[in-house]
N, C-alpha and C positions, 0 to 999 in steps of 0.2 A: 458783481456782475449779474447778468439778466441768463439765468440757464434753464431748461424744462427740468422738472423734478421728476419727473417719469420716467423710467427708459426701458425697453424692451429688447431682448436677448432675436439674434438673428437666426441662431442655432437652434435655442430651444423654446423661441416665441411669450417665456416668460417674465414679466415684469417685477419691478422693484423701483425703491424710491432712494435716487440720487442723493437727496438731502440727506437719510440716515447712513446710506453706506460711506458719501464721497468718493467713489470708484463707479467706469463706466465699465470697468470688468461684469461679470454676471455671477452673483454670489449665488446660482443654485447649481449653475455647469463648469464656470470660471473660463467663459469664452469673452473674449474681449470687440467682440462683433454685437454692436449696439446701436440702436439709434433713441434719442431720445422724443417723447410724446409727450401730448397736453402742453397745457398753460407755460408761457417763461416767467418765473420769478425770481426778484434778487433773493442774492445767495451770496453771503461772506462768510460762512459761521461752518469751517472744515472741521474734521472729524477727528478735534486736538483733545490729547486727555495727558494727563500733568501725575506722572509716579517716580515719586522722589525717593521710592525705597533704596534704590540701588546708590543714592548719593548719601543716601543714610550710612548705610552700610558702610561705603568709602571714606564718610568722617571719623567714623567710628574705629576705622583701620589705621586712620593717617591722620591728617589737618584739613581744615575749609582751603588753608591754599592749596593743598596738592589735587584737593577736589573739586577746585573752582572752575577747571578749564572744561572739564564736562559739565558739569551743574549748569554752566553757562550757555553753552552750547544745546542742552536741551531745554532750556527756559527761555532762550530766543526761539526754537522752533516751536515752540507752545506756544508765545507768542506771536507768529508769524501767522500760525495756522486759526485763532482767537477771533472768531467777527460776531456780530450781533445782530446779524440778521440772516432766520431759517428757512427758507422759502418764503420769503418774503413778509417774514412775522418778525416785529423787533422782537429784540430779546434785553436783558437789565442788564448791566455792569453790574457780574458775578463778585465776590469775593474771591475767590480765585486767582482772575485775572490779578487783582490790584496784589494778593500776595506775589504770586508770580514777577511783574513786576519789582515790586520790593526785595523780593531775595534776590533778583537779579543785579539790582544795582549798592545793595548790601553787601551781597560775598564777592562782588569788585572792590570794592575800597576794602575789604578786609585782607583781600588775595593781595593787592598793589601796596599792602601797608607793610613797613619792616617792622613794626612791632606792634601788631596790633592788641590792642585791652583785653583785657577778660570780658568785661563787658560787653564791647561789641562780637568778639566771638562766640558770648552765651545769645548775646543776640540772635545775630545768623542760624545757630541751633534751634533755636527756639520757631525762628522761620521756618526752616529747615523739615522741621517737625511736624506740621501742620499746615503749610503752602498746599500742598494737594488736597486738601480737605477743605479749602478756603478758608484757617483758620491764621488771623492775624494777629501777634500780638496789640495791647492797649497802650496807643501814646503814649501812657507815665512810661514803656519799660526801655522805650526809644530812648537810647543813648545820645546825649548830645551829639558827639559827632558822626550819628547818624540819622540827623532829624531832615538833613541836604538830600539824603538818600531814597528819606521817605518822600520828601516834599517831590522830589524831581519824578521818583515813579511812578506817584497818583496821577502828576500832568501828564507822564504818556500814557499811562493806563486811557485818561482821560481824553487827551486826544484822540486816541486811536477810537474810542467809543465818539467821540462826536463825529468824528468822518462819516461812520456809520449814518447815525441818527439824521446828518443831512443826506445822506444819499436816500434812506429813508424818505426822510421829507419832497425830495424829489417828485416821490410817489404818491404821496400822500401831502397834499400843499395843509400849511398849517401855519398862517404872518406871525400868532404870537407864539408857537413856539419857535421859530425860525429867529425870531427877536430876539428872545431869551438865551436863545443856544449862542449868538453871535457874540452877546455881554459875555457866557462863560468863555469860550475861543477868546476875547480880551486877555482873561486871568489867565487864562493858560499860557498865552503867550509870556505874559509878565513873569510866572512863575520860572520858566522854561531860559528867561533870559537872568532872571536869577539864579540859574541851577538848582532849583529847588527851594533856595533859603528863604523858608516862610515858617511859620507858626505854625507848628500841627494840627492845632483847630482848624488853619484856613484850610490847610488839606484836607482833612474832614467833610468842610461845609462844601469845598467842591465837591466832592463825591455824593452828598445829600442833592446837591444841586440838579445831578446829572438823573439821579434815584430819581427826582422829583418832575421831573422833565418825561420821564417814560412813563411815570404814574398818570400823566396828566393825558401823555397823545393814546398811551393805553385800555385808559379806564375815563377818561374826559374827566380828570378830576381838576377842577378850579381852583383848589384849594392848593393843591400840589404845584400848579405854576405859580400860584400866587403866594409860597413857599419858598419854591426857586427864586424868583424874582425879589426877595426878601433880602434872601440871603446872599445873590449878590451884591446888593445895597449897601448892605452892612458891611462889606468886604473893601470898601470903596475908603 
């Protein structure tokens, strides 16, 4: 959406910026009487921060199943609140996001399984562990029957970030990235209707793709589209 990043306190005449708080409250009186100034710009990117101590702690008491139903519940609202554009500045498909993501649809099938592996519950820990710090495990440690989990989460991860990038574009006209983005929206679909069952390299190379796509509209790197464009080729 297209909002002022300014806003000004009616009480106490003092200004602050929308984009870092996300509240039109007034973070120096706490009067809710605002109105906002200056310029409108898009703005997806809300004031979501990802701490998974507290589900830490809960595995650590109990099991991933009995901790699933919250873990769950705040990894969709991190998700929900996850956009890529800050006042009107794209931004990169974090690590984060994509772990987020993946533990979300990881400690699903763990939580829905009546006997789930060792394996995949050292898995989900291992997510578990470092998802808020954007740290993801490396393909080799993906358990087979959690490669559907990963593949499926990068393509929302991945969607949700091109929604973005064209609404972006919007604003900023750009044919060949607009090109290029529409080839990945192919894959993702395809993937999406595979529920994920792809090769984790191909998950990978989508995510380089999308890297490579913001390198390009961001820093005009040629090399970066012509990167992208590579590798969806090779995916064909």
């Amino acid at each position: 959406m297209e909002i002022r990043g300014e806003r000004e306190c009616k009480d106490c005449d003092r200004q602050w910026s929308y984009y870092e708080t996300g509240s039109v409250s007034c973070p120096y009186c706490g009067s809710l009487r605002s109105v906002g100034v200056g310029d409108r710009e898009r703005h997806t990117a809300a004031q979501a921060v990802l701490d998974l101590s507290a589900h830490r702690a809960a595995v650590a008491d109990g099991t991933v199943r009995d901790a699933a139903p919250a873990l769950k519940s705040d990894l969709r609202e991190y998700i929900r609140k996850t956009g890529y554009i800050h006042g009107g500045e794209l931004l990169p498909l974090d690590d984060t996001s994509l772990a987020a993501h993946e533990l979300l649809h990881a400690v699903d099938v763990v939580a829905r399984s009546n006997r789930p592996s060792d394996d995949e519950q050292l898995y989900v820990l291992d997510l578990l562990r470092g998802a808020d710090e954007g740290a993801r495990p490396d393909k080799q440690a993906v358990p087979s029957s959690l490669t559907d989990a990963r593949g499926l989460a990068y393509a929302n991860a991945l969607d949700a970030y091109h929604a973005d990038l064209t609404m972006w574009l919007d604003d900023h006209p750009d044919p060949e990235a607009r090109t290029t983005l529409e080839t990945l929206s192919n894959h993702l679909k395809r993937v999406e209707a595979l529920e994920g069952d792809i090769p984790l390299d191909e998950s990978d190379a989508l995510v380089r793709v999308a890297r490579d796509i913001y390198t390009y509209l961001t820093d005009d790197d040629l090399d970066a589209l012509a990167s992208a464009r590579d590798q969806l080729s090779a995916l064909f």
